[in-house]
C-alpha positions as CSV (number, residue, x, y, z in Angstrom):
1,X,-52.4,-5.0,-37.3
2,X,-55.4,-2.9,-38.4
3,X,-57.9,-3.1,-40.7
4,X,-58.1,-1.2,-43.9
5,X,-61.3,1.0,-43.3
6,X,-64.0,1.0,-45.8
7,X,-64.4,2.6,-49.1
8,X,-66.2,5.8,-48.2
9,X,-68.7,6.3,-51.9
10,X,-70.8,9.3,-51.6
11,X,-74.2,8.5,-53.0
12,X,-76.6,11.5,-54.0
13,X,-79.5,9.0,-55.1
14,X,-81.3,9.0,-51.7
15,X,-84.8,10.4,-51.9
16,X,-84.6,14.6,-51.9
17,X,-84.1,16.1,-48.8
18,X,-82.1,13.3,-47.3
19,X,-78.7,14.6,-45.6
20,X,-75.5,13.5,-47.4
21,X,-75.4,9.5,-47.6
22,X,-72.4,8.0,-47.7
23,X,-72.5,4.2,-48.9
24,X,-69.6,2.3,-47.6
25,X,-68.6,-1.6,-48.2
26,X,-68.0,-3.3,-44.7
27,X,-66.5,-6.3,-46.1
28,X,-65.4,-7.3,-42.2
29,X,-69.1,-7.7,-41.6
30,X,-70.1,-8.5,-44.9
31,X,-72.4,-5.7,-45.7
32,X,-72.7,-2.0,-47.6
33,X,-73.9,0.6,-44.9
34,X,-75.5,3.5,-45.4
35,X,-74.8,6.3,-43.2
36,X,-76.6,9.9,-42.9
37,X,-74.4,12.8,-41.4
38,X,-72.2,9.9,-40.1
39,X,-75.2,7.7,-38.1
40,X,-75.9,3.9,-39.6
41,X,-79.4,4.0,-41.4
42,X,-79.3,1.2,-43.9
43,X,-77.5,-2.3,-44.6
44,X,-77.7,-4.5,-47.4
45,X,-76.2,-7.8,-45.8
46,X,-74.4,-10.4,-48.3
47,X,-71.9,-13.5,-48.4
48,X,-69.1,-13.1,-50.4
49,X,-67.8,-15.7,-52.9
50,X,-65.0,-15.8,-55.3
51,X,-67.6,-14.8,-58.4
52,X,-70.5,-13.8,-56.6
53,X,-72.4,-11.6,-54.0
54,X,-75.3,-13.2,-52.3
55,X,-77.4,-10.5,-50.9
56,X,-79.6,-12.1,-48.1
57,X,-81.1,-9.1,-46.1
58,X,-81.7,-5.3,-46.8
59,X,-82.7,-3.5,-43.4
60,X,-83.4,-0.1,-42.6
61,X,-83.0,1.2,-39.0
62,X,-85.7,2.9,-37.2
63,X,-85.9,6.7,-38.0
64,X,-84.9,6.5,-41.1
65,X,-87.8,4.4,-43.2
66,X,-89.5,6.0,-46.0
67,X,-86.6,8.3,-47.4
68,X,-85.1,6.6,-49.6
69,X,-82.0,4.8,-48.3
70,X,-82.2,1.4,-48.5
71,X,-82.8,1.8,-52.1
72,X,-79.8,3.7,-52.6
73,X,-77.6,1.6,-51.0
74,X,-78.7,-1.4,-53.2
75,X,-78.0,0.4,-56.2
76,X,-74.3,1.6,-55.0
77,X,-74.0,-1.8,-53.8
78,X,-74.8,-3.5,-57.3
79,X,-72.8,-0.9,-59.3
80,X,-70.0,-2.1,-57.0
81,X,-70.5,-5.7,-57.6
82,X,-70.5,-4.7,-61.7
83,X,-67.0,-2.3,-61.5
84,X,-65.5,-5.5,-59.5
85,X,-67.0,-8.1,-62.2
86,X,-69.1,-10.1,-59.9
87,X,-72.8,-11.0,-60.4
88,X,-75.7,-10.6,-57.6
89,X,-77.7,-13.8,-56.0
90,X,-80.7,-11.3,-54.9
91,X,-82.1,-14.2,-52.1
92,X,-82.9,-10.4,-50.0
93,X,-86.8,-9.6,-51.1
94,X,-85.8,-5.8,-51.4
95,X,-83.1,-6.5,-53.9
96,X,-84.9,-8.6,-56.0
97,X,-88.0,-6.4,-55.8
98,X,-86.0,-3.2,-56.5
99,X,-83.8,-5.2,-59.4
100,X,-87.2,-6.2,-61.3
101,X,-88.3,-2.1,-60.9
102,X,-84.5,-1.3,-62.5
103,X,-83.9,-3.4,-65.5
104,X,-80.6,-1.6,-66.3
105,X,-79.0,-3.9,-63.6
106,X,-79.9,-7.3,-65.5
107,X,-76.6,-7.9,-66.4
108,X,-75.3,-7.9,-62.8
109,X,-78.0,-10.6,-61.7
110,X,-76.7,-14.4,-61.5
111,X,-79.7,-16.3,-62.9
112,X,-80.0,-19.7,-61.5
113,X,-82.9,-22.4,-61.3
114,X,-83.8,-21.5,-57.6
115,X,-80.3,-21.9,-56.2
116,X,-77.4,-20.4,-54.8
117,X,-74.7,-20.7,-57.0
118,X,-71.8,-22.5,-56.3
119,X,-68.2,-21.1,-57.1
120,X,-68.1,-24.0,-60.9
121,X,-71.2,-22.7,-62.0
């Protein structure tokens, strides 16, 4: 049996003079990659739950730092988790930085007293 590939998103919010980024949803690995002219360059690694997203890591990969990516992966990533009615545990410092610089994406942010949320709350 195979898998269903990933949702392919173009993204055109990269920093200027980045090659196209395309911003996929690996949900086999649990993670939205960012890819320039078809290479990996950024992850945003999460758990899935029935209601929520728990974003745990953002990482760049070397070559590609300072251009950009890994911020426009988080944002494709969050307007994802809004279009499919979800709400973001931001646990990854990135996301939580870059969610407190982007206020517009409040409403996509699962507020809790300093835990994960479980599936009743």
């Amino acid at each position: 049996m195979s898998a269903t590939p990933p949702e392919t998103v173009p993204t055109a919010t990269a920093a200027p003079g980045v090659d196209a980024l395309t911003v996929v949803d690996n949900a086999e690995l649990s993670r939205y990659e960012g890819r320039v002219g078809g290479e990996l360059a950024a992850v945003a690694v999460y758990s899935p739950a029935p209601r929520f997203l728990v974003f745990a890591h953002t990482e760049v990969l070397p070559g590609f730092a300072g251009r950009g990516i890994a911020s426009a992966v988080v944002r494709h990533a969050l307007d994802d988790v809004r279009a499919r009615g979800l709400t973001a545990v931001p646990l990854c410092p990135f996301v939580a930085r870059w969610l407190q610089r982007h206020p517009e994406y409040a409403d996509v942010v699962h507020r809790t007293a300093a835990r994960v949320p479980r599936d009743e709350d």
